[in-house]
C-alpha positions as CSV (number, residue, x, y, z in Angstrom):
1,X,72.5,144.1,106.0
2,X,74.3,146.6,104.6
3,X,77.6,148.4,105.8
4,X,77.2,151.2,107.3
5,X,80.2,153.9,105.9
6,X,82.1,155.2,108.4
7,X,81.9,159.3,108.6
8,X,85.9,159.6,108.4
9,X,85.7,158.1,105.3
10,X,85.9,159.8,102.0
11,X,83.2,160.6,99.3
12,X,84.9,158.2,96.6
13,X,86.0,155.7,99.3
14,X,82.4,154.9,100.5
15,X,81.1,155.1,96.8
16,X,83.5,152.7,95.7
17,X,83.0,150.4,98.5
18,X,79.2,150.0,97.6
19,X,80.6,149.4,93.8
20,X,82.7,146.6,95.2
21,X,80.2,144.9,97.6
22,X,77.2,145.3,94.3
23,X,79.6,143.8,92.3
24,X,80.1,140.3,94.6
25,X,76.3,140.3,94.9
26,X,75.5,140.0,91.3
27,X,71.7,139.9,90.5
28,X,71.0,137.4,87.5
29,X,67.0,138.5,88.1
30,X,68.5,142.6,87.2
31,X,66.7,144.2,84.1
32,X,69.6,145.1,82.2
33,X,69.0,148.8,83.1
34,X,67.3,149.8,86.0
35,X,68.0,153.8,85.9
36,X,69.5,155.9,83.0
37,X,73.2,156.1,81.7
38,X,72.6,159.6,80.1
39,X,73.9,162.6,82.0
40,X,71.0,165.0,83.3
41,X,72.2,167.4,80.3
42,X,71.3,164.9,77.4
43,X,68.3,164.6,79.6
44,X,67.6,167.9,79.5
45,X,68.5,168.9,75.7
46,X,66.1,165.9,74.7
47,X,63.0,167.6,75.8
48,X,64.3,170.8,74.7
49,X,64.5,169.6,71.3
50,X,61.1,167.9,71.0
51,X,59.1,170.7,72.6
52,X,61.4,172.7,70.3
53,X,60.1,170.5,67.0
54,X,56.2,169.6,67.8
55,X,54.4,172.3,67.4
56,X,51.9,173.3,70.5
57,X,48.8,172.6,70.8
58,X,48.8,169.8,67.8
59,X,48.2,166.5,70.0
60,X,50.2,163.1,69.3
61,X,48.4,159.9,68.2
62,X,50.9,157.4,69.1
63,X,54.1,158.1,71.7
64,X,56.6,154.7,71.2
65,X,59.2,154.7,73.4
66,X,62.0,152.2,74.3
67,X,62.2,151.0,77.7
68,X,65.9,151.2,78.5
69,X,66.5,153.5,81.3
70,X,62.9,155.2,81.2
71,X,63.8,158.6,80.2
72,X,61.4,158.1,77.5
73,X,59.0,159.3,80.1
74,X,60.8,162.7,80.5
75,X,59.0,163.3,77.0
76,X,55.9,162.4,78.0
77,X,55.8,164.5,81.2
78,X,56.9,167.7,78.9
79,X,54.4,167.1,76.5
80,X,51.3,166.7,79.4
81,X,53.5,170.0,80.7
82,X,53.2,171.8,76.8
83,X,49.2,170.5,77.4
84,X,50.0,168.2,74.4
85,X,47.2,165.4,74.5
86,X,49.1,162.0,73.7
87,X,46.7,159.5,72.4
88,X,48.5,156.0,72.7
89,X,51.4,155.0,74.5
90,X,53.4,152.0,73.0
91,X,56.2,150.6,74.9
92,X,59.0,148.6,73.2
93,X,62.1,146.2,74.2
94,X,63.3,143.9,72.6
95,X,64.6,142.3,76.4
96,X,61.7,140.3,77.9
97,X,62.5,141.6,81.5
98,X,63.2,145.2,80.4
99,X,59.8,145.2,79.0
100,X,58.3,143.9,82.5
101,X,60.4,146.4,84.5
102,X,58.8,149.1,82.1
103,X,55.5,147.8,82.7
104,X,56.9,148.2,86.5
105,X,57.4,151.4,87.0
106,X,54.4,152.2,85.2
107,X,52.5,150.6,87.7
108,X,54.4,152.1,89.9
109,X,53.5,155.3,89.2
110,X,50.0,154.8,89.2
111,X,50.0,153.5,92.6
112,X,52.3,155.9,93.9
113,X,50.5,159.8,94.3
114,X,53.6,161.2,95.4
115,X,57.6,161.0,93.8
116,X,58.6,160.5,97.5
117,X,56.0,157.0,97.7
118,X,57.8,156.3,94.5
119,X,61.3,156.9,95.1
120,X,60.8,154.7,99.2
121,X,58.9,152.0,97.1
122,X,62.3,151.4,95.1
123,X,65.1,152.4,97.1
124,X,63.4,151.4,100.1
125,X,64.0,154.9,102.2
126,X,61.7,157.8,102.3
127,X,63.3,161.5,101.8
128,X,60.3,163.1,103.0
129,X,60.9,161.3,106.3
130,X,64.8,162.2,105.5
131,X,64.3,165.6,105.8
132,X,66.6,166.6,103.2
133,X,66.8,167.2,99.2
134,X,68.5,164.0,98.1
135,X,71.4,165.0,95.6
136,X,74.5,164.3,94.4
137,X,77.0,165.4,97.5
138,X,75.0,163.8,99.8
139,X,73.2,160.6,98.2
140,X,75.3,158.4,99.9
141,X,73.8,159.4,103.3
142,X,70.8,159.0,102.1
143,X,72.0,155.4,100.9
144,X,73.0,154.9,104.6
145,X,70.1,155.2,105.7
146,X,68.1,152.1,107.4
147,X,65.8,150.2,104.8
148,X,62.3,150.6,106.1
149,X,61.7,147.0,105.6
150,X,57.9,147.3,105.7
151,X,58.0,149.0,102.4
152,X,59.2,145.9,100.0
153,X,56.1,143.1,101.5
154,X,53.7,145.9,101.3
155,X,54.7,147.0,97.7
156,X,54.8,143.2,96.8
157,X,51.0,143.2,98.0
158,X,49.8,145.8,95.9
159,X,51.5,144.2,92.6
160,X,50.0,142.3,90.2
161,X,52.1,138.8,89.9
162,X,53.4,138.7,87.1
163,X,55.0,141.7,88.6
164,X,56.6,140.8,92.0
165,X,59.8,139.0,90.7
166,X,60.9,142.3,88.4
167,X,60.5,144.3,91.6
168,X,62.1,142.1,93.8
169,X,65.1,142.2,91.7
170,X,64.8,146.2,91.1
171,X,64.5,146.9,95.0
172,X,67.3,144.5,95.8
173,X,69.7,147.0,93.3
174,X,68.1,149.9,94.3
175,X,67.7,149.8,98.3
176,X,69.6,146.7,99.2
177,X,72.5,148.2,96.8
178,X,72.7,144.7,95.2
179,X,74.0,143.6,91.3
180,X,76.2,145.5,89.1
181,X,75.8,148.0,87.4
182,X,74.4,150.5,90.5
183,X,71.9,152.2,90.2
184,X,71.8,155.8,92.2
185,X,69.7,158.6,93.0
186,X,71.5,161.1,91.5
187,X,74.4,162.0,89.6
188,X,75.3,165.5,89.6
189,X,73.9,168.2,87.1
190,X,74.1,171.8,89.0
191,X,76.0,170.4,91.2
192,X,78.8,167.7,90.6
193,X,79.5,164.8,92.0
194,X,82.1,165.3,94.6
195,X,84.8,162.6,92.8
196,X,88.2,164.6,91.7
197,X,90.0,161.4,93.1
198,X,87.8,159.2,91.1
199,X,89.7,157.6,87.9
200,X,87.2,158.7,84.6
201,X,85.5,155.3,84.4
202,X,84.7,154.9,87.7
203,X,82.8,158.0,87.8
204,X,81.1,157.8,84.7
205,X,77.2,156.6,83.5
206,X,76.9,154.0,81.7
207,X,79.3,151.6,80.2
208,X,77.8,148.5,82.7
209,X,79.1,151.0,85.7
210,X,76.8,153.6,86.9
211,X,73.3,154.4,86.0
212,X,71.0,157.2,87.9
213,X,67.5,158.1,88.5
214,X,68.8,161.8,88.4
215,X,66.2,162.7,91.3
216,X,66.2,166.0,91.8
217,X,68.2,166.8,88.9
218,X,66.4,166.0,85.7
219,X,63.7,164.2,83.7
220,X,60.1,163.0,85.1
221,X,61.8,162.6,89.1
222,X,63.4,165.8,89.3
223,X,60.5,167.3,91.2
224,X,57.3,167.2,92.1
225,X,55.6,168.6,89.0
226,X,57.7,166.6,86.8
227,X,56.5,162.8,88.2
228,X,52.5,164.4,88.5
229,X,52.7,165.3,84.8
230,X,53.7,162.2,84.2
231,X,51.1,160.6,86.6
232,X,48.7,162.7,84.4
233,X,49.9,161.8,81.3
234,X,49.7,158.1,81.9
235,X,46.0,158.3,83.6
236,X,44.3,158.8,80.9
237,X,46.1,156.8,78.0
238,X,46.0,153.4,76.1
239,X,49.1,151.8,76.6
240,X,50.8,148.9,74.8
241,X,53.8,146.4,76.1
242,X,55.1,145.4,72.9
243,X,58.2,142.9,72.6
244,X,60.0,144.7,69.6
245,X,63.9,144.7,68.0
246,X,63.6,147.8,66.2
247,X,64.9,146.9,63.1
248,X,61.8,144.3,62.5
249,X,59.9,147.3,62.4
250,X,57.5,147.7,59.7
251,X,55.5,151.0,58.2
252,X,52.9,151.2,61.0
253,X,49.6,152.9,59.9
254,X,49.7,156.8,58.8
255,X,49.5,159.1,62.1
256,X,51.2,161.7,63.6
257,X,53.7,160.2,66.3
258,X,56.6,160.2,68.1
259,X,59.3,157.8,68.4
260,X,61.8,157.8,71.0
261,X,64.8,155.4,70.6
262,X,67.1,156.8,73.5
263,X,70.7,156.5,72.1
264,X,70.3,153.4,70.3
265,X,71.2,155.2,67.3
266,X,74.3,156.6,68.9
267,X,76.6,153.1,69.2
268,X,76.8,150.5,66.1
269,X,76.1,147.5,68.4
270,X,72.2,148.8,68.8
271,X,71.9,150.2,65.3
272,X,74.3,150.6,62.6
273,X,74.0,153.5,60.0
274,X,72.3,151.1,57.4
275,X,69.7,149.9,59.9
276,X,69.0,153.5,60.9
277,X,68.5,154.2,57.4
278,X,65.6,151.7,57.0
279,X,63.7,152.8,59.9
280,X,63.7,156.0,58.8
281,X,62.3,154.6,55.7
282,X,59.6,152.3,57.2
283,X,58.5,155.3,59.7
284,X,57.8,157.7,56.7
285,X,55.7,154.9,55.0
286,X,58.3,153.1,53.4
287,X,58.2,155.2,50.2
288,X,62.3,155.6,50.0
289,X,62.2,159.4,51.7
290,X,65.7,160.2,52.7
291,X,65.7,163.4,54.9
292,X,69.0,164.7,56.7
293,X,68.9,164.5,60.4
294,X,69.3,167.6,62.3
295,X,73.0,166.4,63.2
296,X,73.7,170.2,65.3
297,X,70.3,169.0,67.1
298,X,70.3,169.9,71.1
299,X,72.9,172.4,71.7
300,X,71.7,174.7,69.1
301,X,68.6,176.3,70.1
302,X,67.7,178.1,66.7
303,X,64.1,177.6,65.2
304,X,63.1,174.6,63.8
305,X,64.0,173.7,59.9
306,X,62.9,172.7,56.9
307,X,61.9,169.4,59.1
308,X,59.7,170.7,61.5
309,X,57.5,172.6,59.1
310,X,56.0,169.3,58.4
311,X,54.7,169.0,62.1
312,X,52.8,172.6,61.7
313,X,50.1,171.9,58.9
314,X,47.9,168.9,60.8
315,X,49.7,166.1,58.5
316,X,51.1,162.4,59.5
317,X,54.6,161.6,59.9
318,X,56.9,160.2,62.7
319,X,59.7,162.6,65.0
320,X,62.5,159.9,65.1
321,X,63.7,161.0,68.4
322,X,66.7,160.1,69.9
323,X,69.7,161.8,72.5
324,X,71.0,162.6,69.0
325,X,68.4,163.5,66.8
326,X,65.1,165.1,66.5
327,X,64.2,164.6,62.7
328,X,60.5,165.4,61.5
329,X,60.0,162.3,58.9
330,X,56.8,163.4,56.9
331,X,54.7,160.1,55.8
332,X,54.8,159.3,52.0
333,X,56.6,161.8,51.2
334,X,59.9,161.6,48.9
């Protein structure tokens, strides 16, 4: 079982002390990410900047999103929000199990009415039962909580089985606080994280240290509006698993979509400059247009340029959207 902190102890001291036990339990059945290593800001300005770019009103024929840490779904929660009708949903990995853990939380979420059904079915603990708003300054009470151990078989029951192994794996991170990196419930957005004694890179997301669900904070769990729009979303939509290594990616048909890479295109590991430079081509039709990004992107919150115009009149093209970028690519056009 788990160890239960001791009250005189420390914020950091208890949160590195799950960080040391997670990592001499490693989990070689863990997706590679099972919550998001974006702060609840990028979060945030990501929406911003889409809802900023696609004009209202003018639905979406196909919404791809990488799986990674599922903030791709923070989009598609703020669209059904905007009363955007998304027409197709196609989910890519190119990681096997990242693409079933995608398909898990899907499911997930249909099962699941409520975010706090959700939230107990993966971290094994209700907060409705709790009593309390699970944030940042407090998450690791929270975390101290008893496992309600009737949650895991019952989920398991309700799964599909191709299904059960992924969520095995995903509640042993998430509840029993197992494999490295951790995942937590939140991570601090209005208010912080209470670690000034906590060296930079222990108190950071991402790197293969931290991720977060940001419950409460940001994105499609931050409340209860957020997960029902995108409950809603996801009712009524064709959806597509597709095993995918973004730069095999070839001109798909003429439509007006959405594609949400995450910050793939922010680290030359994922995608270099080159590689970025033929996507771009291949979503605009593959007809060699070479449009600037909107580099200034998130932060600035001026009207949409030259690049968004494209979105107004009706016609197809692709928003390559990304925690760096939201660039309007118009199809066939030079």
């Amino acid at each position: 079982g788990l160890t239960m902190s001791s009250p005189r102890q420390s914020f950091e001291e208890r949160m590195l002390q799950q960080q040391d036990r997670a990592r001499e339990l490693p989990r070689q059945d863990r997706p590679r990410y099972v919550g998001c290593t974006e702060s609840a800001d990028v979060r945030e300005s990501v929406v911003r900047s889409l809802l900023r770019t696609w004009p209202a009103g003018s639905g979406v024929d196909e919404f791809w999103t990488v799986v990674g840490g599922l903030s791709g779904l923070d989009s598609l929660a703020a669209l059904q929000g905007a009363q955007v009708p998304v027409a197709r949903l196609v989910i890519f990995d190119r990681d096997p199990l990242q693409l079933s853990y995608g398909e898990l939380v899907l499911t997930l979420i249909g099962l699941f009415e409520t975010r706090d059904a959700f939230v107990a079915a993966l971290f094994g603990r209700s907060m409705k039962a709790w009593g309390r708003l699970v944030g940042a300054s407090n998450m690791l009470d929270f975390l101290d909580l008893p496992i309600d151990e009737r949650i895991e078989p019952r989920v398991l029951e309700m799964l599909p089985s191709h299904l059960r192994d992924v969520y095995t794996a995903a509640f042993a991170c998430a509840a029993r606080r197992e494999g490295w990196p951790l995942v937590w419930p939140s991570f601090g957005h209005k208010e912080k994280l209470p670690l000034r004694r906590l060296p930079n890179a222990k108190r950071r997301l991402g790197g293969g240290r931290n991720e977060a669900l940001h419950i409460n904070e940001a994105g499609w769990l931050k409340d209860e509006i957020s997960y029902e729009r995108a409950r809603q979303a996801l009712a009524g939509i064709k959806v597509e698993f597709r095993s995918l290594e973004l730069g095999d990616l070839r001109s798909p048909e003429a439509a007006r979509r959405v594609v949400f890479i995450s910050n793939i295109d922010g680290s030359p590991q994922f995608m270099n400059e080159q590689a970025l430079g033929r996507l771009r081509l291949e979503l605009s039709g593959g007809t060699g247009i070479q449009s600037e990004p909107d580099r200034a992107g998130f932060r600035d919150a001026a009207a949409p340029g030259e690049g968004a115009r494209g979105t107004r009149d009706g016609q197809p093209g692709t928003l390559l959207l990304s925690t760096r970028r939201a660039e309007w690519l118009p199809w066939g056009m030079m």
